[in-house]
N, C-alpha and C positions, 0 to 999 in steps of 0.2 A: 514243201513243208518238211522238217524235221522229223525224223522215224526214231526212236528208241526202242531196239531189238532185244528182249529178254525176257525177264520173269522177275518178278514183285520179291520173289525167294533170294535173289541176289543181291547185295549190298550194294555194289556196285552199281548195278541199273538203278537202286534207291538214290545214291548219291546222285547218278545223271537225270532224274526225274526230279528231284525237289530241286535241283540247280536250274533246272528249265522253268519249274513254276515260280522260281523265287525271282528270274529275269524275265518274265511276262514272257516265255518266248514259247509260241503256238507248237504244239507237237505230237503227232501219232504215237501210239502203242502199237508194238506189234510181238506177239508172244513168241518166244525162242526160247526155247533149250541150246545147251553147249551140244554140238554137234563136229563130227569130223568128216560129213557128207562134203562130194566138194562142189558142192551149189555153194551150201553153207559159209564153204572157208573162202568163196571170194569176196564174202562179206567181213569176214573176221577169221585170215590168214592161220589164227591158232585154233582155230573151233569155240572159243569161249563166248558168252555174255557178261557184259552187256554190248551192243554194236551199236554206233552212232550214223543214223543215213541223213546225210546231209546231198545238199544239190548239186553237191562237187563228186561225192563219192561217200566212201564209209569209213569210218575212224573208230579202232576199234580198242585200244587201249582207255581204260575210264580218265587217267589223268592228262591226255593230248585231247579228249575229249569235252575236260572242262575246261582247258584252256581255251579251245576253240569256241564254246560256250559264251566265254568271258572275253574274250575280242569279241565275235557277234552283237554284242548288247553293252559295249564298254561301260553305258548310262547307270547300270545298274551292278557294280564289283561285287565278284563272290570273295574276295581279298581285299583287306583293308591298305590304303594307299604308302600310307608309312613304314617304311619299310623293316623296319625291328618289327613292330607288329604283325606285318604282313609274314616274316620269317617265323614269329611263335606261332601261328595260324597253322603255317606250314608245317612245322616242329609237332604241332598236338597231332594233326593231322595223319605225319607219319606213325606217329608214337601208337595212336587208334587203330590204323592199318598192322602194321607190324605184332604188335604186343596183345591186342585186343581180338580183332575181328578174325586175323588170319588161325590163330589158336583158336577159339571158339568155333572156326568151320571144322575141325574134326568130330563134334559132337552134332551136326546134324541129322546125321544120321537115323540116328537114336531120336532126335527133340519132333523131326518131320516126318520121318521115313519110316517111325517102328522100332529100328535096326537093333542089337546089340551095342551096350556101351560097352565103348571100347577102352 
C-alpha cells in the first residue's frame, strides 16, 4: 500500500492526498515533519514533506509524485487529455505554485505558529 509522509499543514502533501482520493487509489497516512535526520533523508534526500512510499521505494518531489500517481491509475487523469487544455491546467497550476502559495508561506508563521508579522 501507498504511505503519504507529511502533515495536513503542507500544501503539497494536500495536493498528493486529494490526487489519491480523487483516483480511488487506497493509501496510509503517516505524520512527518521536514526533517534533516538521516533516517529521514533516505526517505526524502532534502528533508522536506511531503514523501511518497510506494512499493518500489520513495518519491519525494510532489510533481514526479503525481505523475506517478497518474500512470498508476491512468483510468482515472488528473490532466485533461487534449493537450492545449492539458498545457492551461498546467500553466494555472504553475501560476498558483509560483505567485500564490509560495508567497503566502512567508506568513505562516504568524497565521499557525503565533509568530511576529513579518
Amino acid at each position: 500500500m501507498i504511505k503519504l509522509h507529511g502533515m495536513g499543514l503542507s500544501n503539497y502533501y494536500n495536493m498528493l492526498k486529494l490526487a489519491m482520493m480523487e483516483k480511488g487509489i487506497a493509501f496510509e497516512e503517516v505524520k512527518a515533519a521536514p526533517s534533516q535526520a538521516a533516517d529521514f533523508k533516505t526517505k526524502s534526500p532534502m528533508g522536506k514533506v511531503p514523501c511518497l512510499e510506494t512499493p518500489e521505494g520513495f518519491l519525494s518531489e510532489t510533481s514526479v509524485a503525481l505523475e506517478y500517481l497518474d500512470a498508476l491509475k491512468p483510468e482515472h487523469a488528473l490532466l485533461p487529455a487534449d493537450l492545449y487544455s492539458r498545457a492551461k491546467v498546467l500553466e494555472l497550476m504553475k501560476a498558483m505554485e509560483l505567485y500564490i502559495e509560495l508567497p503566502a508561506r512567508r506568513h505562516y508563521g504568524e497565521i499557525f505558529f503565533g509568530g511576529e508579522r513579518n
